[in-house]
N, C-alpha and C positions, 0 to 999 in steps of 0.2 A: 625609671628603667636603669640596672645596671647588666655591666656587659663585661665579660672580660675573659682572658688569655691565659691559659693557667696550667699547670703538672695536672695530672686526672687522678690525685692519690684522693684528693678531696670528694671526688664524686663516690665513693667506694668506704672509704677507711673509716673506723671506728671512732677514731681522733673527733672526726668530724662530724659525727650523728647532730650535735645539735644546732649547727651550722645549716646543717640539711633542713631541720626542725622548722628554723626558721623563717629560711627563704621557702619554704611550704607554708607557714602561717601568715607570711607575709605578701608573697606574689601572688598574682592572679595566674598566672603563665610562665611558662622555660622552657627555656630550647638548648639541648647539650649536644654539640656537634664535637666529636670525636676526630682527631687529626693524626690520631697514632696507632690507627690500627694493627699497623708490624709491630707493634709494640717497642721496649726498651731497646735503644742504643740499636735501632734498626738503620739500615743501610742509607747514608747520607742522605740520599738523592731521592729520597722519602719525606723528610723531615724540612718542615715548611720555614723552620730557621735551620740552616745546617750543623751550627754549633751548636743546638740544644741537644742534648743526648734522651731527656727525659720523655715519657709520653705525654703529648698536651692537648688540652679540648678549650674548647670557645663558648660560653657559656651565658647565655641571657635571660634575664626574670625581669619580669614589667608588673607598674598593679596600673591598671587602666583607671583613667580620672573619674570616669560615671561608671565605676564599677558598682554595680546592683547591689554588692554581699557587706551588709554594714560592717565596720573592723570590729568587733566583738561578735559577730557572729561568720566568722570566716569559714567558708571549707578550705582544705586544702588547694595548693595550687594545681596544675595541670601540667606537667612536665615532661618535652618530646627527648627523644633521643635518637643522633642520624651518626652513622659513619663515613667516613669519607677517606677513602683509600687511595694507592696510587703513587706515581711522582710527584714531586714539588711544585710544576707547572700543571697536572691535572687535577690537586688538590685545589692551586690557585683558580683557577677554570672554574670548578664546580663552586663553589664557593663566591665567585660573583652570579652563580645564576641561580643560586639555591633559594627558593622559595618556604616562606612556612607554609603552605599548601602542600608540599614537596610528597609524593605519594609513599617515601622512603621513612618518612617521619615516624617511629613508632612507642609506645606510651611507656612509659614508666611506671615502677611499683610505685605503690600510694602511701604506704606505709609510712608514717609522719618522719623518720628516721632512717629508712629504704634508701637502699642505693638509688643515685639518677640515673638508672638502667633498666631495660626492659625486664621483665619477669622473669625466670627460668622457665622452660618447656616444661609439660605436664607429669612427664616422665621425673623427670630432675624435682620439681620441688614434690612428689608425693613420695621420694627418697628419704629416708633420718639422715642427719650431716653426719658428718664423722664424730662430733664434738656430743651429737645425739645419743652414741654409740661410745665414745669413748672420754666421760665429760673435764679430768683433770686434764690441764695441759702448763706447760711451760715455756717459756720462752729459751733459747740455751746458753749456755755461759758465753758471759760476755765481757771477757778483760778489759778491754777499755784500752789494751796497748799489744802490737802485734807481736814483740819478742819473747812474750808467754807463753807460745808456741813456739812448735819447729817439730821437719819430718824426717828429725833425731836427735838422738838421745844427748849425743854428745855436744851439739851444738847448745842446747840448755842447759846443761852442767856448764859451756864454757861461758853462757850471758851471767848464769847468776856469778861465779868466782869473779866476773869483775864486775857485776853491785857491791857484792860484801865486799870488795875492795878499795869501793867508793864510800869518803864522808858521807855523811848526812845530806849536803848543800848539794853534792855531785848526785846523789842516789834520789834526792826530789828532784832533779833532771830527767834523769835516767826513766823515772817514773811518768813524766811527761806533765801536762798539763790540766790535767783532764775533771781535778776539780773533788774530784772521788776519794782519793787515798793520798796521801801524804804516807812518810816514813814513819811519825810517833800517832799515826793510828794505833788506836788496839782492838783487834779483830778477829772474832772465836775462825778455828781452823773448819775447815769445809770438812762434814762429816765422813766419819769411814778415812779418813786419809791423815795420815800423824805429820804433815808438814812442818808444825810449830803448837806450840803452849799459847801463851797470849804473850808472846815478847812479840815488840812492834819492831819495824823494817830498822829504826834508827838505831836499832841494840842489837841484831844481828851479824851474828859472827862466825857462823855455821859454814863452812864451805861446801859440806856434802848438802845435796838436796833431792828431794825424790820428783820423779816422772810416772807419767801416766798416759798412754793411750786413750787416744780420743777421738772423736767424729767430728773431722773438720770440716769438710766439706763432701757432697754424696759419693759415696765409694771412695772417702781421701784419709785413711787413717792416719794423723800424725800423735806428736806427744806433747803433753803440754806440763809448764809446772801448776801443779795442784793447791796454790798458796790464793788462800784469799787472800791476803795483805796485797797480793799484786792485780787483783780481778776488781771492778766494778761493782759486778755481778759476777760470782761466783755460783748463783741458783744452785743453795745448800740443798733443796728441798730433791734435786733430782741428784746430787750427790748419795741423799740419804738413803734413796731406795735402790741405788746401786749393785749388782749384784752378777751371778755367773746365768741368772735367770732372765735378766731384766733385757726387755728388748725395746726402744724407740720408733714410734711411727713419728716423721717429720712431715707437716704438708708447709706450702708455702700459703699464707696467713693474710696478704699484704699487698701481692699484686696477682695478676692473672699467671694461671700457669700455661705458658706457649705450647709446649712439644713434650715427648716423652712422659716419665712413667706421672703423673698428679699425686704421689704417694711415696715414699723411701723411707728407708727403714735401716738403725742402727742398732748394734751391738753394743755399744760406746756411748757413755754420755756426747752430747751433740752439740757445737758452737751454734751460736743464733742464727748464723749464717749457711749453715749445713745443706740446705735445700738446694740455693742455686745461686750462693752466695750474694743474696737478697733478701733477707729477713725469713726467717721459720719461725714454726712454732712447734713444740716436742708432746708427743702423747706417750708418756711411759704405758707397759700391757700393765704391769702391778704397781699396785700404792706402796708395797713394802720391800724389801728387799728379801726376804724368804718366797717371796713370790708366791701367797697364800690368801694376801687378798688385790681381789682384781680388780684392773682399771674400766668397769664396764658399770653402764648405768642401771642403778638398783633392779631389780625383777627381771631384766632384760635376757637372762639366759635361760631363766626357767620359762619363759616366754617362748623363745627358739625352739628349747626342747619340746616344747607340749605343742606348736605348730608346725615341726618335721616330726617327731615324731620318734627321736633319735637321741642319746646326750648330747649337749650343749657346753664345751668349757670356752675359757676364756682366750686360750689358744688356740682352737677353733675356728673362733670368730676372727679372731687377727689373722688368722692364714685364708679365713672369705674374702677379709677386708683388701687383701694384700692381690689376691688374685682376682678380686675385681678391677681395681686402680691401679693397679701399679706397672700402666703400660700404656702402650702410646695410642691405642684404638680406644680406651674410657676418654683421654685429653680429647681426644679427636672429633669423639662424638658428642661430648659434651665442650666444644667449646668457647661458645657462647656463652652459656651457664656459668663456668669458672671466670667470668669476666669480674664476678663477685666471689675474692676468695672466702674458699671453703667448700672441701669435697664432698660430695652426698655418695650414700651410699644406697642402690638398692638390692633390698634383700628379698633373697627367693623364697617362695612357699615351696618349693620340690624338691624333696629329699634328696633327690639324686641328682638336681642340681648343686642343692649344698654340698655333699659329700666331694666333688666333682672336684668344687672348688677350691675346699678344704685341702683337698690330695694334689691342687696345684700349686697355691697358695701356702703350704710347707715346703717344697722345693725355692719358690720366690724367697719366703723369708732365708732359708738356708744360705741361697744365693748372697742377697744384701748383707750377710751379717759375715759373709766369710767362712761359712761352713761352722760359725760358734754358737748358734740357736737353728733348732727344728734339725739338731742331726738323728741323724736314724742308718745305720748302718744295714739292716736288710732293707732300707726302700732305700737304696742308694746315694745316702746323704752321708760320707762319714766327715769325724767332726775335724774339722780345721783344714782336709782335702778335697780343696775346688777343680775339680780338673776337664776338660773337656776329653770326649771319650776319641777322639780324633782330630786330623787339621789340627793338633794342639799347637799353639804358638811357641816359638821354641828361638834362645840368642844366637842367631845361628854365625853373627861376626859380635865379639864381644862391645862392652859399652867402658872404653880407658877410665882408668878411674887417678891417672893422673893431672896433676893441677891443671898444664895448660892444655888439657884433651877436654876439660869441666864443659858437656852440651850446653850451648844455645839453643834450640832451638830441634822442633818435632819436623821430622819431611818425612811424607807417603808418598807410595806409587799404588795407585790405584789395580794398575798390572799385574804388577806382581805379588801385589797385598805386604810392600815390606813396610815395618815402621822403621823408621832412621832415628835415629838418638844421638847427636853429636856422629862420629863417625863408627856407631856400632849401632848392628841394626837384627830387630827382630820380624821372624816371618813363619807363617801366614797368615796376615793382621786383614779379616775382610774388611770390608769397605762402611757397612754398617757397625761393626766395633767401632772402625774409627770417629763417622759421625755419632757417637750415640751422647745425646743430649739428655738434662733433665731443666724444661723449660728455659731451652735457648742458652745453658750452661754446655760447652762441650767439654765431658768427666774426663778425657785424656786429657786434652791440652791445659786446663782448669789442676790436673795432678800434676803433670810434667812442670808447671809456672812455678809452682814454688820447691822445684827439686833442683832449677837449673840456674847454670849463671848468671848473676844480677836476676834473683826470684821474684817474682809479683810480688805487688801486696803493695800499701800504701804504706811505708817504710819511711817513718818521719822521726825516728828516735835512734840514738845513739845505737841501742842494745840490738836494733831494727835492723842494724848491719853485719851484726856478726852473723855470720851465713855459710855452711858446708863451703869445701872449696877443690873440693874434690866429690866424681859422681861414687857413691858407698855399694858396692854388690847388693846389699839385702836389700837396695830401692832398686836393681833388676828384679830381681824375686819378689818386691812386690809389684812391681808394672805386669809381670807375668802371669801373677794371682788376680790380678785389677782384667787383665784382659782375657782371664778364661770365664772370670766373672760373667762381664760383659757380655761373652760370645753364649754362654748357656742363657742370660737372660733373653737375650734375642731368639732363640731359638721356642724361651717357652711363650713367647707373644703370639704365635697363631692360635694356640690355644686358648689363651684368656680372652686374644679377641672373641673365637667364634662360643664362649663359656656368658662373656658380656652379652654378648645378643640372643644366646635362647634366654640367660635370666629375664632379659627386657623383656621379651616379647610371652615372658610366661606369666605364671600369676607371682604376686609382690606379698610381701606383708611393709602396707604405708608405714606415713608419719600418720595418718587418720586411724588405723590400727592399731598402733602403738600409746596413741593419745587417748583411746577408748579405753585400752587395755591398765589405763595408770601409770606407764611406761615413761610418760613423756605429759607435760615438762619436766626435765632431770631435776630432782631435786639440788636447792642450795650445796649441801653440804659435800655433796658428790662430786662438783667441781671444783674442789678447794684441794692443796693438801695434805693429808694428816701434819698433827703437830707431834714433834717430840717435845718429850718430858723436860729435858734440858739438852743443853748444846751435846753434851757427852751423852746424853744415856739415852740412847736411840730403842730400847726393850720392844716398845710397842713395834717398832719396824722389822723384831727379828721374829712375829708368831709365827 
């Protein structure tokens, strides 16, 4: 028998399939009791150690001594799975009385490599995943050091003038530890972006440098420098198909999604952390940058079309995609299912459910992206003006943009709907803008942390400090744009709710459909993606 106490990434994660493997070839029996159903960094007095922040399960496999099943001819194990919720004294409670008889017990997928979690509902697994539907994906840039960023311009122009003004011995500090980069690296430039030649960090002498907007976190545009010499991971490959076309779907990859929308979507190349700053993963719509060939699995659209009955594009389908999930009634109802990430989609057979979708599902993307994809000037989307058509939030006492005025800290009044910024204050901020989550991240306070003084972020490096020092006008203007965002996505949620339940409740086209159809399994080569010719000559990415 062993037994033990442990984070719950393992019962789930990919890392771990063959961990899973095992202890199914090897046990007779398991029992996975779950102790963190509030999930992450849940309210103390939940948490059956208090200082553990992580979600943890208790976890037992036994092989019985006169086990009948010779060890070469093993079946799998048998493996229960129970939750157990609550405070920390009724978690304890239950827990001395818990029986494996316990009527609460319930089975686990069998699947030699399956999560130790119960099954998805019938509804859920006869869904394609996302990954079904959309098969390249990437992970998103990942500097490996926080001061690569920042939510301005000028703050990154002033970290690099004092690298380049650091030695070599000062500028591998500067750089951190991390094991990755060094200064006499030499390192092709991340496509599309003229940052540097192949001169390494310790020959640079450049003081100008270039920025770029980016997708830091859901709804958090900041700028980052573009320098592979200074990323980890720099993921050229979503560099390369970079474009005025290009739109990202991020899901969260990794752990369960809580609350809020199981889907988000950027304009912007996307940091890894983009989702709910917990690990994502990015689904570019195009493989190229002329945005000509699509990121959708082979046949799949002339599929669509010849079972609605309708044309089928690629953008289409990501505004289905978008207006199915990407709101807090899909988390809701599916969320069990999402205990194992990875969003399912299902798809309607009724044309006038798709179209429905489609036509809500271009306003969503609009939304997420800032008004810079799915504009359409006569269906009321124009491009880069998000505005609510009243109650528009409005600074109605300014936000000091002198030193010692630099906010601390967000205060609401519920009352009066104001939001309070340091001592300037905007209104009329409803009450759902202000909570609005994406799985347990709150997007105001999560933007506001790193615009205010002494900013979030694990700041462990020199360059980590240099940080605005004063609040900038154009971060009113965009708190402004962030919250009319907000207030129109809420507004299109009753719709996609009640759009998710006729689809459910109407006819599907399966994963069983689609796998008749040749659809599925995605072929290899579809989840890879494209190679350029050479670091510079990207031709194929511009048909």
């Amino acid at each position: 028998m062993v037994a033990l106490i442990t984070p719950k990434a393992w019962l789930k994660g990919r890392a771990f399939a063959g961990m899973r493997r095992y202890l199914r070839e090897t046990a007779d029996e398991g029992w996975i009791i779950d102790l963190s159903p509030e999930g992450h960094r849940a309210d103390g007095a939940t948490r059956i150690f208090p200082e553990v922040a992580q979600e943890l399960c208790i976890a037992i496999f036994v092989r019985w001594r006169d086990s009948p099943r010779p060890r070469t001819d093993r079946q799998a194990a048998e493996v229960r799975h129970l939750k157990i919720g609550g405070r920390r004294g009724e978690k304890v409670e239950r827990l001395m009385t818990l029986r494996l008889d316990d009527p609460e017990w319930r089975e686990c997928a069998t699947g030699e490599t399956d999560a130790f979690l119960p099954p998805g509902s019938d509804l859920w697994e006869s869904g394609p995943q996302l990954r079904d539907l959309m098969p390249w994906s990437s992970r998103g840039v990942t500097p490996g050091r926080m001061w690569v960023y920042a939510p301005d311009e000028d703050t990154l122009h002033e970290r690099w003038r004092r690298f380049v003004a650091a030695d070599t011995d000062r500028r591998t500090e500067m750089l951190g530890p991390s094991g990755e980069r060094t200064p006499g690296d030499n390192v092709p430039p991340l496509p599309g972006v003229d940052s540097h030649g192949r001169i390494p960090l310790a020959a640079e002498h450049r003081t100008n440098t270039q920025t770029v907007r980016i997708g830091f976190r859901s709804f958090d545009r900041q700028y980052v420098l573009p320098d592979s010499r200074l990323m980890e991971r720099g993921r050229a490959d979503l560099w390369r198909v970079r474009s005025d076309r290009q739109i990202y779907t991020v899901e969260q990859n990794a752990h369960p999604v809580a609350n809020g929308p199981a889907l988000v979507f950027s304009a912007l190349i996307p940091d890894m952390h983009y989702f709910n700053n917990r690990s994502g993963c990015a689904r570019p719509l195009h493989r190229n940058a002329a945005g000509t060939l699509p990121n959708v699995t082979p046949g799949l659209l002339p599929l669509l079309a010849g079972r609605l009955g309708i044309p089928v594009v690629a953008e289409d389908l990501l505004a289905y995609i978008a207006a199915i999930a990407s709101h807090p009634e899909y988390t809701a109802r599916f969320q069990e299912d999402l205990e194992v990430p990875g969003a399912r989609i299902p798809l309607t057979a009724a044309p006038c459910l798709w179209e429905r979708a489609v036509a809500i599902g271009r306003r969503v993307l609009w939304l997420h992206t800032y008004g810079e994809r799915y504009a359409d000037e006569t269906a009321g989307r124009p491009y880069g003006r998000v505005l609510l058509p009243r109650d528009r939030p409005r600074c109605v006492t300014e936000i000091p943009d002198e030193v010692e005025a630099m906010p601390e800290k967000l205060a609401y009044d519920p009352v009066t709907q104001d939001l309070c910024v340091g001592s300037g204050r905007i209104s009329p901020v409803p009450r759902t803008v202000r909570e609005y989550e994406v799985s347990g991240m709150n997007v105001l306070d999560k933007w506001f942390g790193y615009r205010r003084r002494n900013p979030a972020g694990k700041r462990r490096l020199e360059l980590d400090h240099v940080v605005a020092t004063r609040w900038l006008p154009s971060w009113t203007t965009e708190l402004l744009e962030l919250l009319n965002v907000l207030g129109l996505l809420i507004r299109e949620e009753p719709a996609q709710a009640d759009l998710l339940n006729e689809v459910c409740a109407g006819p599907l086209i399966t994963v069983t459909d689609l796998t008749t159809a040749g659809i599925l399994p995605v072929p290899t080569e579809a989840t890879k993606a494209l190679q350029a010719k050479s670091d510079a000559g990207d031709a194929l990415f511009d048909l």
